[in-house]
TORZAGU-506025 format. One line per 8 residues: number of its first residue (from 1); their letters; for each residue x, y, z of N, C-alpha, C. Coordinates in Angstrom, 3 decimals. Layout:
NUM = A = X:Y:Z:X:Y:Z:X:Y:Z; ...;
***
This chain:
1 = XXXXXXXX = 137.744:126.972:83.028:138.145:125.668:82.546:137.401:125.383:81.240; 138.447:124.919:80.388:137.470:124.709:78.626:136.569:123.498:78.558; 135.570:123.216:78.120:134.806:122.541:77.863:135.695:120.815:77.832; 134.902:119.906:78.147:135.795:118.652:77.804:135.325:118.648:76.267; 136.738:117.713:75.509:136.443:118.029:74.041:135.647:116.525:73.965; 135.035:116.326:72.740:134.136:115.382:72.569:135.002:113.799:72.295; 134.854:112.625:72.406:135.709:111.688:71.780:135.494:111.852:70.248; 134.323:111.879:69.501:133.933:111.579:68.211:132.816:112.720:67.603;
9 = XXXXXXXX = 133.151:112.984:66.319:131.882:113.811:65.895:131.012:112.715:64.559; 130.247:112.544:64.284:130.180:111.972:63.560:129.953:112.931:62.197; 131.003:112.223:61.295:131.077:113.567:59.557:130.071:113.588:59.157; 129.782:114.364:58.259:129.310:114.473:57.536:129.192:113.708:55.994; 128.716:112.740:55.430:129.012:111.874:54.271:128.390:112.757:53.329; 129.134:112.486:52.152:128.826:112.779:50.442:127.272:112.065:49.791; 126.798:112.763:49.360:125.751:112.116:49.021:125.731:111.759:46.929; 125.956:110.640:46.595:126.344:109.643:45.654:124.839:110.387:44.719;
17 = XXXXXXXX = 125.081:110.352:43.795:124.384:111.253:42.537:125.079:110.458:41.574; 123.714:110.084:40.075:124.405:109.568:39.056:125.298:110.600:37.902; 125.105:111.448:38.007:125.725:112.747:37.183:126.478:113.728:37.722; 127.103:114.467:37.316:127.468:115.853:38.019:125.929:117.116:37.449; 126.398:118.227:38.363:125.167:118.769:38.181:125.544:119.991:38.369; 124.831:121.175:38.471:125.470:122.117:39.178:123.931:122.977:39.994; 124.390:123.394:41.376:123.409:123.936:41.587:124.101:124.877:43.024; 123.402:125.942:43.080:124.366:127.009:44.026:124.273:126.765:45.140;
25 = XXXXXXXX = 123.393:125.353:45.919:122.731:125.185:47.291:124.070:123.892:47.516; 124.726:124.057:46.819:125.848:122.360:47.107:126.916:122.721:46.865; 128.301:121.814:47.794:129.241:122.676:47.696:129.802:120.717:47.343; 131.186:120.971:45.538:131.452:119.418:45.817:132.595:119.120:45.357; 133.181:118.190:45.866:134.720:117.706:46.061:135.127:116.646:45.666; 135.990:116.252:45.188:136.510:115.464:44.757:136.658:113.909:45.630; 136.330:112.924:44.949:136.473:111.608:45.960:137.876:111.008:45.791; 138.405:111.038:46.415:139.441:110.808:46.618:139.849:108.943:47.195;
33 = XXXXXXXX = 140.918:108.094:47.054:140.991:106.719:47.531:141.185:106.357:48.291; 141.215:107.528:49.261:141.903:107.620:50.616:141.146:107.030:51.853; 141.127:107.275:52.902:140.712:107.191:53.896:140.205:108.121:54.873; 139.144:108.498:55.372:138.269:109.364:56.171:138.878:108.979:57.719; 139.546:109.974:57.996:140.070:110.238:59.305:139.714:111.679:59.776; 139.394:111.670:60.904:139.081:112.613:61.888:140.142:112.704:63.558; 140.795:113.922:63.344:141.718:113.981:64.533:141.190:114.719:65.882; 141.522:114.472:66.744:140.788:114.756:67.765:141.963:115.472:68.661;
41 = XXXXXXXX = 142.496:116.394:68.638:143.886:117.045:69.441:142.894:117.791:70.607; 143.404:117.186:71.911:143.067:117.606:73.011:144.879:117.521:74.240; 144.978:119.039:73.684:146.383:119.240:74.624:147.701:118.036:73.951; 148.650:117.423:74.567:148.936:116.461:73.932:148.457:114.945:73.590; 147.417:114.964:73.761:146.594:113.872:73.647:146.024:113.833:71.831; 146.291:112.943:70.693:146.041:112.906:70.067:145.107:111.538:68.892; 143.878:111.621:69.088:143.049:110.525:68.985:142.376:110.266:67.260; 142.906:109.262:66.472:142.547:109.016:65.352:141.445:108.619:64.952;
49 = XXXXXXXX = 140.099:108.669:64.421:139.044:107.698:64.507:139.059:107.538:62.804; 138.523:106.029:61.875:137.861:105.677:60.544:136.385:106.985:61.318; 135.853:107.093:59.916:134.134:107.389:60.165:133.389:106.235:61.014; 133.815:104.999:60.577:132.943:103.936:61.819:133.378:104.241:63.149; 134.330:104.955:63.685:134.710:105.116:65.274:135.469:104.343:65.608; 136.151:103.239:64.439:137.685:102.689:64.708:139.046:103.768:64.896; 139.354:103.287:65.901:141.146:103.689:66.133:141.341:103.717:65.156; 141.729:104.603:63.901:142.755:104.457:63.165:144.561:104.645:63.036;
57 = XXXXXXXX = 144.410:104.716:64.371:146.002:104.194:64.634:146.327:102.708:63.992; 145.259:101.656:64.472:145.658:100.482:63.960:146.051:100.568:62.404; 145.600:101.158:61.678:145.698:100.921:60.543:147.457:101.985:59.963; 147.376:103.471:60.264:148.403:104.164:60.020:149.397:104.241:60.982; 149.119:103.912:62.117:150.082:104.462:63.459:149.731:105.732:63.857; 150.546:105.453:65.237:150.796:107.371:65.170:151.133:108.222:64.671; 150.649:108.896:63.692:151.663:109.316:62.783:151.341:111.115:62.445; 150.796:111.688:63.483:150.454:113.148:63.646:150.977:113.414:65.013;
65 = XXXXXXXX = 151.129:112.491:66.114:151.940:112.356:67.656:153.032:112.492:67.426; 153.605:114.107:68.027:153.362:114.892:69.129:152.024:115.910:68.329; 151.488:116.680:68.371:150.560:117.779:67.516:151.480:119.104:67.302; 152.740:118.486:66.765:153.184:120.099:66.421:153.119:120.615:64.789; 152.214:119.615:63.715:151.103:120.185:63.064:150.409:121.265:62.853; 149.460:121.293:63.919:148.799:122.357:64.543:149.373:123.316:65.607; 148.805:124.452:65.636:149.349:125.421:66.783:147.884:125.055:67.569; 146.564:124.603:67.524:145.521:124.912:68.601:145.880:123.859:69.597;
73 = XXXXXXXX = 145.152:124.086:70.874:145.430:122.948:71.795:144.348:122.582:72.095; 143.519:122.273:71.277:142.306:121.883:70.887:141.782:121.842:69.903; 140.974:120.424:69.096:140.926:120.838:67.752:140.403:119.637:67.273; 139.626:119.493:66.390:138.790:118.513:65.541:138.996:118.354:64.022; 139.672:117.752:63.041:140.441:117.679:62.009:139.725:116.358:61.343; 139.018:116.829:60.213:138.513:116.007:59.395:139.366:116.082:58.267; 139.727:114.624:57.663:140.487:115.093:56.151:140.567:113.440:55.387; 141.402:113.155:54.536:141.599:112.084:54.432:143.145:111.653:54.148;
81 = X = 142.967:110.277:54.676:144.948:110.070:54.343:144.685:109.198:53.058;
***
């Protein structure tokens, strides 16, 4: 039997610098206007969280339900909408 999957991971945040820089120990991305969502696909069960651990269903809907997206049936999906 697989592990129960977690409700929440908490991300990882960007760390805010007055310059760009370059250095080989940092990896860096673009900020984008979007929104920090994290998906939580456990079988057909599919759970939206903001980084604060709000539902973000309220805000987008369901809008990755059913998970045929993904092929895993399990799975943790950080990105932004």
């Amino acid at each position: 039997m697989p592990d129960k999957m977690p409700d929440f991971i908490p991300p990882m945040l960007a760390t805010l610098v007055a310059a760009p820089f370059d250095d080989p120990d940092w990896t860096f991305e673009i900020k984008w206007d979007g929104f920090r969502v994290e998906t939580v696909v456990d079988g057909a069960d599919v759970r939206l969280w903001t980084r604060g651990q709000q539902d973000a269903t309220r805000y987008f809907g369901p809008f990755l339900e059913p998970p045929t997206w993904i092929s895993a049936r399990q799975a943790i999906v950080d990105g932004e909408v």
